[in-house]
Every structure is written in structure tokens, then in C-alpha cells.
N, C-alpha and C positions, 0 to 999 in steps of 0.2 A: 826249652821248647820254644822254636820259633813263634810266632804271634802270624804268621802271613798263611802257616797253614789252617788255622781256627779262622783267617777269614778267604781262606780258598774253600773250605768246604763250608761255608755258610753261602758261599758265591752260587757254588753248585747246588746247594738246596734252593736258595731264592730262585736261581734259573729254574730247575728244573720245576718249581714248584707252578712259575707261573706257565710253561709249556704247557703243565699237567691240565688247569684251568681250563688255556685256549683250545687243547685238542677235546676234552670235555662237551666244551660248552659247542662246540664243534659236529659233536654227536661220531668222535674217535675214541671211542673208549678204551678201547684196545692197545692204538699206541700211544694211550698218554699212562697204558699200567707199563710197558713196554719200557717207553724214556722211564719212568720213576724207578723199575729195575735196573735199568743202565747209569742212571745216577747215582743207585746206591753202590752198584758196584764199583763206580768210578773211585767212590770213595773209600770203602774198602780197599779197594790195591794201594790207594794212599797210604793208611792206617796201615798195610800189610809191610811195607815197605821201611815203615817208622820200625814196626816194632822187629823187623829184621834187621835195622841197623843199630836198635836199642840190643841186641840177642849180644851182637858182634860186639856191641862197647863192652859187654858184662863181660864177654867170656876175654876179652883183652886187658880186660880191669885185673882181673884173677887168673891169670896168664902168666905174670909177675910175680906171682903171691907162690 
């Protein structure tokens, strides 16, 4: 497992986390729940993406076999 994706999605929490604040504290409360869905998704398609290429390693492993 690479190390640059644990801190691509720590990137993405910290940002989005202080967006969340400024729109907040803003009196946007709306689009700061708005970015925090769009963040998480951001991240899931990451994660979705791993574990489709983790799917492909298994079945290539045992493909062999």
C-alpha cells in the first residue's frame, strides 16, 4: 500500500474540514454540509478504485492456479 494515498486523503479531510468552519462560521450552512458530502465522496471513489484494482490482483493471482 502506498503511503501517499493515507496522506492524499488526510489532505482532503484537513481541507475540507477547514472549508467546513469558514462556510459555517459564515452563516452557509448548507454549503459547508454540501463540500463535507463532496469530500466524502471524493474519497470513496478513491477507496472504490483501490479496492477494484485489489478485486483484479486476486482474481489474476488465482487465474494461475
Amino acid at each position: 500500500m502506498d503511503i501517499t494515498l493515507i496522506y492524499r486523503i488526510a489532505g482532503v479531510g484537513i481541507i475540507v474540514a477547514i472549508l467546513h468552519i469558514f462556510l459555517s462560521q459564515a452563516g452557509r450552512q448548507e454549503q459547508a454540509q454540501m463540500l463535507s458530502l463532496a469530500g466524502v465522496l471524493i474519497v470513496l471513489l478513491s477507496l472504490i478504485q483501490l479496492i477494484a484494482q485489489l478485486f483484479r490482483d486476486v482474481e489474476l493471482v488465482f487465474r494461475w492456479w
